[in-house]
Structures are given as structure tokens and as C-alpha cells.
N, C-alpha and C positions, 0 to 999 in steps of 0.2 A: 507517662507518654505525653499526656497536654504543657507536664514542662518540658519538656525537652523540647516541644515543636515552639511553645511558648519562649525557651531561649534561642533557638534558632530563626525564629522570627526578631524577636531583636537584635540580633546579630547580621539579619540580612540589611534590618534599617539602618543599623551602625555603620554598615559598609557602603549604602545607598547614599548617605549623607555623607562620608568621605568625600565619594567620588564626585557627589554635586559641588562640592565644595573645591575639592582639584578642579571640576570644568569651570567654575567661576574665575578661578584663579589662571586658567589656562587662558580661558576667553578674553579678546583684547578690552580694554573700556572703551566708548564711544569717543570719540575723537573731542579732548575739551580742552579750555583756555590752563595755561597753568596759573597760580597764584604762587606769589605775585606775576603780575605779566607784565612784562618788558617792550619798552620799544622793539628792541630789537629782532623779538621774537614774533611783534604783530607785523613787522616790513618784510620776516621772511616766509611768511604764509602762503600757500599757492595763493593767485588771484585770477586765475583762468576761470573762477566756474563766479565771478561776480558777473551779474547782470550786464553792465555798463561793456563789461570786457568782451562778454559772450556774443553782444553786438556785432564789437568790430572784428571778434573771430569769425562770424556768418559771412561777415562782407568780404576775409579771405578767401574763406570755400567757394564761395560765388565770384570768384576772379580767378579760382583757381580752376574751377567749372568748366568757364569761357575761353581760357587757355586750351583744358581737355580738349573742347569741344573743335578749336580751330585746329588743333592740332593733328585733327583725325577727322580732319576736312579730306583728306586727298589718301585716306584708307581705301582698301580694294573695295568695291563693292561687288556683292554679289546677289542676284535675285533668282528668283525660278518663277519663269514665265510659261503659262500655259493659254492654250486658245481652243474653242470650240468651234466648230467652222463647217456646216454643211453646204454644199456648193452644187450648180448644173455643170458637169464639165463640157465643153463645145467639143462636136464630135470629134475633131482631129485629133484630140488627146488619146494618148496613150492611155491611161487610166479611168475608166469612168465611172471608178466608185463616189456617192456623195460624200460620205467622209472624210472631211479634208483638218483632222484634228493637227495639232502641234503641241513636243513638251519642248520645254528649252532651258538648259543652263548658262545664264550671263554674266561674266567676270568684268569690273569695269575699273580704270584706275586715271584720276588726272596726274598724268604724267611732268608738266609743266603749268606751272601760271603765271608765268613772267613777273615772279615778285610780290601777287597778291597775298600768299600764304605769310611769306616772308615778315611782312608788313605788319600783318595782323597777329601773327607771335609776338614780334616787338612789342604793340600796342598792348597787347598784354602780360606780358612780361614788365613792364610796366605800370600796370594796372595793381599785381600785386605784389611788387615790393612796397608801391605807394601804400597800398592797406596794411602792410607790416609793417612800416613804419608809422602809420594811424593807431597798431595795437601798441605800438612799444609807448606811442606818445601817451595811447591812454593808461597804459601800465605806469608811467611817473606821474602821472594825473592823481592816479588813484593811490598811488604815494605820499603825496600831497596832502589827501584827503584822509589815510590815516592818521599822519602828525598830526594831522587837524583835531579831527577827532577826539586820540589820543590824549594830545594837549587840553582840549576841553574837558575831558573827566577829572585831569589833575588839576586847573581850576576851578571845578565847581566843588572839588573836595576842601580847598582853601577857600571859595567863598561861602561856604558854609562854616568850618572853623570859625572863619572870621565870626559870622552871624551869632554862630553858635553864644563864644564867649559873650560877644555885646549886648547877647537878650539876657543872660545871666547878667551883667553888668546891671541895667539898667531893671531888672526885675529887681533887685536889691537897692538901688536908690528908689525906687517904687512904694517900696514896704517898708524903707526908712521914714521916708516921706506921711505913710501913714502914720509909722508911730510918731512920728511928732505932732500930726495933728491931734490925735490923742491925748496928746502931754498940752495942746492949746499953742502950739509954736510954730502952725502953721492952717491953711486954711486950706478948702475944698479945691481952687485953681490950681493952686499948686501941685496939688494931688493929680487932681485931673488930667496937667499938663505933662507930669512925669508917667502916666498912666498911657496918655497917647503916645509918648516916645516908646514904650515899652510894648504896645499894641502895632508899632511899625516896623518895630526891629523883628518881634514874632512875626509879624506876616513874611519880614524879609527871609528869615532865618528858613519859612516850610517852601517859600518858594525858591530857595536856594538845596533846598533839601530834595523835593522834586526835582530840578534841574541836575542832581545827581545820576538819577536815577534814568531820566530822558539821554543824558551826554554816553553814559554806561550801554545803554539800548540800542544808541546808535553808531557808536563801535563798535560794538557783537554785530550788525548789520553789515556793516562795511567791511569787518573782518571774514565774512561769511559765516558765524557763528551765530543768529540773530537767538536772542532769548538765554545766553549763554553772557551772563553779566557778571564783570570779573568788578571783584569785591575789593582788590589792592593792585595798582598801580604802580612799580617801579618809576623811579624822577630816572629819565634818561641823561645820558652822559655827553653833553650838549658841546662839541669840543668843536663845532663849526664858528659859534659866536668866536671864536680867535684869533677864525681868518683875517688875514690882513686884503682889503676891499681894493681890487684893482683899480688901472684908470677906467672912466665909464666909455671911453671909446675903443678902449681895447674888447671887451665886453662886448659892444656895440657891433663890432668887427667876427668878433667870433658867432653871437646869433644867429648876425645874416648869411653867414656859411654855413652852420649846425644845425639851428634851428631847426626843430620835426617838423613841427606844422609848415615852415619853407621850405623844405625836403621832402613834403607829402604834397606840395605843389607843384614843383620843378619835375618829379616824377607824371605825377596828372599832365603837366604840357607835354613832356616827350612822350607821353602815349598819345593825344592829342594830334601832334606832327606827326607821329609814325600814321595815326588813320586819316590825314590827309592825302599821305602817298597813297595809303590801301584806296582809298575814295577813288583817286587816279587808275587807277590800276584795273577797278572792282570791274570795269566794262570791256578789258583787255584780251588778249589772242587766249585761246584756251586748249592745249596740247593734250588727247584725250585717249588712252588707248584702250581696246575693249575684246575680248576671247569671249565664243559663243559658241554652245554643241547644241543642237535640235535631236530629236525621233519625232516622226512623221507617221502619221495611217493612213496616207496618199503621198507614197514616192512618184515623181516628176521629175525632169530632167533637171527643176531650178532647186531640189531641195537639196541644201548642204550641208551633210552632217555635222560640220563646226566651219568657222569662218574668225578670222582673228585682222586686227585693223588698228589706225592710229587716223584719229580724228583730231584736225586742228580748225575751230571756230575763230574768227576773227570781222567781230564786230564792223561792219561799215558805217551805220547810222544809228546812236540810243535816245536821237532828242536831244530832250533839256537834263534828262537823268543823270548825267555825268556831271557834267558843271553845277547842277543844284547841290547832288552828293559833296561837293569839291568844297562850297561854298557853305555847307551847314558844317562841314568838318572843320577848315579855315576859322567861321564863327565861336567855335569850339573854343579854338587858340587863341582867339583875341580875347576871350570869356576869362582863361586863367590866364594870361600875360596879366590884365586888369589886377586877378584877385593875387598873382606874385607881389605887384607892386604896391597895393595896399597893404597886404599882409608885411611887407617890411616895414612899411612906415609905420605899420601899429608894432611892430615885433622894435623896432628900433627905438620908439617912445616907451612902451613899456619894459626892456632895460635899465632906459635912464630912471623911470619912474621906481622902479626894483632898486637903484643903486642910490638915490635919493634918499627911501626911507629906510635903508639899510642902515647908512648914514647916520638918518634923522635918531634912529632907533640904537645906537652906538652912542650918542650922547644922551637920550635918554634913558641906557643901563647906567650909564653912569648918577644920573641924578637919582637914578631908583636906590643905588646901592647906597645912596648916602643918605637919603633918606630913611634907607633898612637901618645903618649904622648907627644914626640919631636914633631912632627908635629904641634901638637894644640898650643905647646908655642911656635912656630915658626909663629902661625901664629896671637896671642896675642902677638908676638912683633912687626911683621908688621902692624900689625892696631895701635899699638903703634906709631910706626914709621909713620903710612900716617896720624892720628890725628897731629904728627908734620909736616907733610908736608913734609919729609925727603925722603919717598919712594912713588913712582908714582902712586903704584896701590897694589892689593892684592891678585891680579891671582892664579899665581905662587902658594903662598902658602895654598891658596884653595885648588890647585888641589892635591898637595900633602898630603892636609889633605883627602882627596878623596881617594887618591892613600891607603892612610895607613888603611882606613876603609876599602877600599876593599879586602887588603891584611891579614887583621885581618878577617873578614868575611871569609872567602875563608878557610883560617886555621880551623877556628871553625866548618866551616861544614866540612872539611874533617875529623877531628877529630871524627865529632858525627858519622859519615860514619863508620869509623873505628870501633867505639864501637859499632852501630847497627850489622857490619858484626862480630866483635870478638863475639857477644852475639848471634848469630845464628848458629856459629860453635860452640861455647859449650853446643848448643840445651837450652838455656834460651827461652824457650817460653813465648810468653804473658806476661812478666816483665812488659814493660812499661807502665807508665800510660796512655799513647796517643795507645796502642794495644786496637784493639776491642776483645772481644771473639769471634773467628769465629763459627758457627758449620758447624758440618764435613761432606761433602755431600755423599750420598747412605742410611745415617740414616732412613729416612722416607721409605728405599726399603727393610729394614731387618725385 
């Protein structure tokens, strides 16, 4: 009897540990970087729930608010009005109960306002396309800042390499160094001096080693993934350095009409303009219609079961209230006319500035590459040479093959740098194959 419950108890855990093992397999894994990871793969990531981005999506909702709220400015209203009321009634009255209570149901609605409402949708309707396109500007922003990033982990993986080799390099002339002074063919300076190259290359080498690991950190950060440090890097497929570099006034030309940060201005003045009319206006005739039902506990000859009306106010005198209103809204507009026209002239220099070291950086891929070139036969004649037996070793020109990869590397992303920023100041949106389509956040609230 005890084996039988005895194999039936193993047999329930047999089954136990399937099943956990199916739900493991069932259950998704938590959402992680893949290895290798790709450019391409970090630029189509959501980016909505980055900090930076979450910002400027608060600032739609809150434009999106302010619209609600004008917009359901001239909603019915309604109240329920009650009043408690004991009273002397004077003899003549028909009634001369003291109770003179009141319930009342009041219906209210502005029927007209000569354009104030009007006004003030504009102005904000206005308000947040401006903040969508503040989200889209910050969404290539933060584009930007992944190549960045990106890029940074694949050179600090090369300036380690680099390091790497050259502390091996020169840890070996270190220890040659000693055994000759051993054999009396060289003396303590010597030693000493090849001891400190080899004491700065190490230092270079753990502090390039850390910077691995920092660049790594703050990718998984930016990618929204923080503490999720992805171990191998895909080298992205850089097919922009090929472009051929327009003239810088055509460039120039397209900014100033593309441009987001110019486009999140121009939008801020015509909301601007439109609440200088609303200013105008805000003191205007006011066409107001209203339905009312009362019950009464002292009927009178004046109480009216319901009463229904159209009330038009129409201001004679507000003061100084109007023309101040006029004149802080006006103030407004002269504020962003100002920052339109500086903002082009910095949008209009930093173009040229963008097309400059575009430029600059196109001549010097090329010095890089030929310097990578030198290298490699530099370092195909040293292995030439240690197959004769001629030269000792092949350090040296390892590291400088190292060195030239790095510096060619280095060149190429800042170049693609440059063309991502040239291409966001002349508002080229979503060009790139590696761009996701974002959608635009408050859509689902209109």
C-alpha cells in the first residue's frame, strides 16, 4: 500500500514539474535587448514612455485640456436653486402664510458671443499642434541621441582593443628590457622608463575598459532598458556617408520653411494673433438664453411656474480692462515675432555650420582611410618581415592598425551625426529607412 501511494506520489510530482515547465515555456520573457543589437533595432523602439518625451506629451494633454475646456464654455447649464424665506405678508395679500419657500429648476445657455468662443478655439487649436510638433521635434532629438550613444559603445569597444594590444605590446618590451639588464646590457633608467610607458598604457587600457561599460549603461538608459547592457554591438550599415552634399543655400532654404523648432513658432504666434482678437472681443455683447420652472409654499399672483427668456448684455463702459487685455496679448506677439526671427538666424547659421563640417569630415574620411590603408601594409610587411625572422614581434603594428580603425570609425560616425542633425534642421522627417513612424500622442483624446 505505502508503494503504491509512494509511486503515485511521484508520479503527481512528475506531472507537477511538466506542467511548470510548460508554464515557463508558455510565459513571455521580460522584454530584453537582443544580442547582437542593431542600430536598427535601438531607432525602432517605442520612445513614448522616455522621460524627456513624457514631458512634452504632458504639455499636449494640457493644451488639449484648455481646448476641452473652451470648448464647453457655452454648454447648457444647469442648476437647482432653492431658497428658504420666512416673510410678514402686508394685509392686502391674498396669502398670509409666513412661508414663502422656493424650489427651482434653471436651464442656461450662451447662445451667441460675437466671436469670443471662436477665437479662443483657434488660439488653441493652435496651441497644440504647436506641442505636437515639440513632441515630433523631441522624438528626432532623441534620435540623435541614440546614434550617439550607440556610436559611443562601438568606440569604446575599439579604444579598448586598441589599449588592450599596446599594454600587451609594451608589457613585453618591459620584461625584455629587464632581461637585459640582467645579462648587464642595460641599466635601471631604461628599465624604469619602459616600466612607466607600460604603467600608462595600463592605466589607459582600465580606464578605457570602464568607459565600456559607462557608454553600455547609458544606452540601456536612453533606450529605456536601463541596467539591460547589451554585451555585442552590430557596426550599423552607414549608407548616408554617400550622400552627395547639396548646395548649403538650398539647405538653407528648406530649414527656414521645415524647420520644427520654426514650425513650433509660427504656430505659438497665430495662437498669439488669434487671443488678441479673443482680448478684443472678451468685453463684447453677450446673447444669453435661459428656461426656468419654480414650486412655491406661498402661491401669489407673481409666482410663475416656469418663465423662459433671451438675455443680450452689452457692455457700455469696462475701463482700462479692455485695452490693457489688448495690449498684454499684442505684447505676446511682438515676444514671438522677436524669437521667429532669431530662431532663423541661428537655424540659418547652424545649417551652414552642419554643412561645413559635413564637408570638413568627407575630407577627412578620406585621410582616415588612407591612413587605415598605410597601416595594413605596414603591417603585411611586418609579418613579412617576422616570417624572415628579421623583426621580433608584430605589436607595434597591430596597434596602429587598431589605432587607424578607430580613427576611421570615429570619423564615420561623426559624420552620420552630422547628417542626422543637418536633416532635422531642414525638418526631413522620417526620411530614413531605420525611422519608425511614430504616432502622435493626444490623437486617441480628440
Amino acid at each position: 500500500m505505502f508503494s503504491r501511494l509512494r509511486r503515485l506520489m511521484i508520479g503527481m510530482s512528475c506531472m507537477l514539474m511538466v506542467a511548470a515547465t510548460q508554464a515557463q515555456q508558455v510565459t513571455p520573457k521580460k522584454n530584453t535587448l537582443p544580442e547582437p543589437l542593431t542600430l536598427e533595432y535601438a531607432l525602432s523602439l517605442p520612445q513614448g514612455q522616455y522621460p524627456a518625451l513624457q514631458r512634452v506629451d504632458a504639455n499636449i494633454q494640457k493644451a488639449l485640456a484648455r481646448k476641452q475646456l473652451i470648448g464647453a464654455s457655452d454648454d447648457v447649464d444647469f442648476k437647482l436653486e432653492g431658497q428658504l424665506r420666512w416673510i410678514d405678508p402686508p394685509v392686502v395679500s391674498s396669502n398670509q402664510s409666513s412661508d414663502d419657500h422656493r424650489l427651482g429648476l434653471i436651464a442656461s445657455k450662451t447662445l451667441y458671443d460675437f466671436g469670443r468662443q471662436e477665437t479662443q478655439l483657434s488660439a488653441a487649436n493652435d496651441d497644440v499642434e504647436s506641442q505636437r510638433l515639440s513632441y515630433q521635434n523631441a522624438i528626432e532629438e532623441h534620435r540623435i541621441e541614440v546614434m550617439r550613444c550607440y556610436f559611443d559603445v562601438l568606440l569604446a569597444d575599439l579604444q579598448f582593443s586598441r589599449y588592450n594590444e599596446e599594454m600587451a605590446v609594451a608589457y613585453i618590451q618591459w620584461d625584455r628590457m629587464k632581461q637585459r639588464r640582467r645579462l648587464k646590457q642595460a641599466i635601471d633608467v631604461d628599465v624604469l622608463k619602459l616600466e612607466t610607458e607600460y604603467q600608462k598604457i595600463r592605466h589607459l587600457r582600465y580606464s578605457s575598459e570602464a568607459m565600456q561599460r559607462q557608454t553600455r549603461a547609458r544606452l540601456a538608459a536612453v533606450l529605456n532598458h536601463p541596467g539591460q547592457l547589451s554585451s555585442t554591438l552590430a557596426q550599423p550599415n552607414l549608407t548616408v556617408l554617400k550622400n552627395k552634399l547639396p548646395e548649403v543655400e538650398q539647405l538653407q532654404h528648406e530649414a527656414l520653411k521645415n524647420n520644427l523648432g520654426l514650425r513650433v513658432l509660427r504656430k505659438e504666434l497665430e495662437a498669439a494673433q488669434q487671443r488678441v482678437l479673443a482680448a478684443r472681443r472678451a468685453y463684447g455683447p453677450m446673447l444669453t438664453g435661459k428656461v426656468e420652472a419654480f414650486t412655491y409654499s406661498r402661491v401669489v399672483a407673481s409666482s410663475d411656474a416656469w418663465r423662459a427668456g433671451v438675455t443680450l448684455d452689452v457692455p457700455l463702459y469696462t475701463g482700462k480692462r479692455s485695452s490693457a487685455a489688448v495690449a498684454q496679448a499684442k505684447a505676446k506677439v511682438y515676444q514671438i515675432q522677436a524669437e521667429v526671427k532669431e530662431r532663423e538666424y541661428n537655424i540659418t547659421q547652424a545649417v551652414l555650420e552642419a554643412w561645413l563640417k559635413i564637408d570638413t569630415l568627407r575630407i577627412q574620411r578620406q585621410e582616415m582611410h588612407t591612413r587605415a590603408n598605410y597601416a595594413d601594409s605596414a603591417l603585411d610587411q611586418s609579418r613579412s618581415l617576422y616570417e624572415l625572422e628579421i623583426k621580433a614581434d608584430l605589436g607595434m603594428s597591430m596597434v596602429r592598425v587598431s589605432e587607424a580603425e578607430y580613427l576611421v570609425k570615429q570619423t564615420d560616425y561623426k559624420m552620420a551625426i552630422a547628417w542626422e542633425r543637418l536633416r532635422l534642421l531642414t525638418g526631413q522627417i522620417n526620411t530614413s529607412p531605420t525611422t519608425r513612424e511614430t504616432p502622435m500622442p493626444g490623437d486617441q483624446h480628440e
